[in-house]
C-alpha positions as CSV (number, residue, x, y, z in Angstrom):
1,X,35.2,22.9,2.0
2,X,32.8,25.5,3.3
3,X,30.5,23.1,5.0
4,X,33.3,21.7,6.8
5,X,34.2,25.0,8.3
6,X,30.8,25.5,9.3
7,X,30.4,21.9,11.0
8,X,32.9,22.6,12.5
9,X,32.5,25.9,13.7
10,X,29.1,24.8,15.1
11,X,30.9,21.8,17.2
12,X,33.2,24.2,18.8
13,X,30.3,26.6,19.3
14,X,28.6,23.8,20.9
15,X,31.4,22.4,23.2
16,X,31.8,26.0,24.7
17,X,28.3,26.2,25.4
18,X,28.6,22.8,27.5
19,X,31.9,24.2,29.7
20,X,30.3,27.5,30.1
21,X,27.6,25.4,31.6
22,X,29.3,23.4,33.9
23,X,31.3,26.4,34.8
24,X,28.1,27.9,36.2
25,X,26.1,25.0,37.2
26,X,25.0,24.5,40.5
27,X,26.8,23.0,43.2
28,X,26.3,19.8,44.6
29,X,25.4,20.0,48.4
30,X,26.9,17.5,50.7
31,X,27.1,16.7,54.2
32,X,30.0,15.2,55.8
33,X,30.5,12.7,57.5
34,X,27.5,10.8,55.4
35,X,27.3,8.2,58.2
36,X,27.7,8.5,62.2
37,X,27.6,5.9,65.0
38,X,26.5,6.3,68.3
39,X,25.3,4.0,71.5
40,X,22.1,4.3,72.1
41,X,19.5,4.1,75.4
42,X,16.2,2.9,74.6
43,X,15.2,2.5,77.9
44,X,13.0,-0.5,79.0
45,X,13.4,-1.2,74.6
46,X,16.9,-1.9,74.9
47,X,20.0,-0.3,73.6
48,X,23.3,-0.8,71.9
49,X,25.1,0.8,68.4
50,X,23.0,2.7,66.0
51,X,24.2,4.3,62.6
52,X,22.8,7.1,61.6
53,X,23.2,8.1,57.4
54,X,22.5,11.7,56.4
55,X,22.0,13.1,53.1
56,X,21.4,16.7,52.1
57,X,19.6,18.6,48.6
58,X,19.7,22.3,49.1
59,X,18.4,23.5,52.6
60,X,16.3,19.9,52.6
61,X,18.2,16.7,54.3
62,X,17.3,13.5,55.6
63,X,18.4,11.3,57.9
64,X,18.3,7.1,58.4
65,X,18.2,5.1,61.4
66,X,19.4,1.7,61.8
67,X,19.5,0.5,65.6
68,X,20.5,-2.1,67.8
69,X,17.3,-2.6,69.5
70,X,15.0,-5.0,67.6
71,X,11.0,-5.5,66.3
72,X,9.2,-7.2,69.5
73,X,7.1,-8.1,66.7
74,X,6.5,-8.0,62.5
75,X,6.0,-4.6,61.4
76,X,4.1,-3.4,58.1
77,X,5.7,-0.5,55.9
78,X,5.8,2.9,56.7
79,X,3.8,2.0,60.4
80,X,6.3,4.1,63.0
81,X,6.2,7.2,63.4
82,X,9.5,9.1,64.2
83,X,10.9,11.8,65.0
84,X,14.7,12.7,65.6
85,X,15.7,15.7,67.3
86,X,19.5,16.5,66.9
87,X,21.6,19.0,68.6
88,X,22.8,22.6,66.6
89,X,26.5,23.3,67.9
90,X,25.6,27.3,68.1
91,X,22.2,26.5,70.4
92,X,18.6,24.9,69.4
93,X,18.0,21.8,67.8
94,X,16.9,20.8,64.2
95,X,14.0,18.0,63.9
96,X,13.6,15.4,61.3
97,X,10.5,13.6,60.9
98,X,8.7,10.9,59.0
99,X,6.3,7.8,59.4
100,X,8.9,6.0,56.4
101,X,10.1,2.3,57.6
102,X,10.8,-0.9,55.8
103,X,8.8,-4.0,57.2
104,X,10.4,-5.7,59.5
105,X,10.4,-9.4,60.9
106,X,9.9,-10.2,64.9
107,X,13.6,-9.2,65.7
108,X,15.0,-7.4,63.1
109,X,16.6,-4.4,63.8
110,X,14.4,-1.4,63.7
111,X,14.8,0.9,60.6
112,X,13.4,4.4,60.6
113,X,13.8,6.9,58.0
114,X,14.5,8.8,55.6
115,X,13.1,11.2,58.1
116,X,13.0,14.6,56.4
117,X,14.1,18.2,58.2
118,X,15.4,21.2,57.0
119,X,19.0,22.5,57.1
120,X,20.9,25.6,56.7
121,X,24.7,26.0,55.0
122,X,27.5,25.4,58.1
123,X,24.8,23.7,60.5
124,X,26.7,21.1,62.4
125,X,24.3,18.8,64.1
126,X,25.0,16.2,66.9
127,X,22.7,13.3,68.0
128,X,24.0,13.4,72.0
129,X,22.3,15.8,74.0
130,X,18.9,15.0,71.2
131,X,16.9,12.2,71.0
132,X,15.0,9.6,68.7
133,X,11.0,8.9,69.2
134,X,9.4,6.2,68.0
135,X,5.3,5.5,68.2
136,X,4.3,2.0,67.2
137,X,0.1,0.9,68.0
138,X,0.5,4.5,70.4
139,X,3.6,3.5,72.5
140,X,6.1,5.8,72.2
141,X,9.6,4.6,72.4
142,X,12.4,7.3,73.6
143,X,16.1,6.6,72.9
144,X,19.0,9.0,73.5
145,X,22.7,8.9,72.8
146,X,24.7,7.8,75.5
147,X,27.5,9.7,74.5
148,X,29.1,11.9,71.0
149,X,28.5,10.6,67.6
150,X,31.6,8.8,65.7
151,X,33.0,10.5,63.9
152,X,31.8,13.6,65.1
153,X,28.9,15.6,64.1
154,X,27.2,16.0,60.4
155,X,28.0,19.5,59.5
156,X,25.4,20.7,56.3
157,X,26.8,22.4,53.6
């Protein structure tokens, strides 16, 4: 009978433990919205919808761009170099950068990203009034929203 009490003694003791840790983990950081749409203006490179998916971890966050404009030709992994400038609501801008890709096929849509910046808690950042470079073999590609992001800008938490 007296082991019993102890087991279970230690199994409450134990599943307090485990709430008082959840109670006092960390938070998870989010960013919302997760994805945004915007028309894009690539110049000369064409233009049309692009969707743009952020993700934040602390003050570190990333963003992915899939656009309308396509490869002129078959790219290899990780061979563009980007770098996404978006606009803070209170003034500045925040700038997320990478050389990360997939490879791509002759006229698959172009793919950047993750591209990595840092963020601070209530930054809400639009893509219109930034831009998006792109070098590929030294030509640098330019593309700017032609109007706000859908559905509005991602605000860090």
């Amino acid at each position: 009978m007296r082991r019993t009490r102890i087991g279970a003694g230690a199994a409450l003791a134990a599943g307090a433990l485990a709430v008082t840790g959840l109670a006092f983990a960390p938070a998870a950081f989010a960013v919302t919205p997760a994805t945004a749409t915007i028309t894009a203006d690539c110049g000369s490179f064409g233009g049309g919808a692009a969707t743009l998916t952020a993700t934040q971890d602390g003050t570190s966050a990333t963003v992915t761009v899939n656009s309308a404009i396509t490869a002129p030709i078959g790219l290899s992994e990780d061979s563009i170099a980007s770098t996404l400038t978006l606009v803070k609501a209170g003034g500045g801008t925040a700038v997320f950068s990478g050389t990360e890709n997939p490879a791509m096929a002759a006229g698959d849509p172009v793919q950047v990203g993750p591209l990595s910046g840092t963020v601070a808690s209530g930054d809400s950042l639009e893509a219109f009034g930034g831009s998006l470079q792109m070098t590929v073999f030294g030509i640098t590609i330019t593309c700017t929203a032609t109007g706000p992001q859908s559905p509005g800008p991602f605000v860090f938490d």
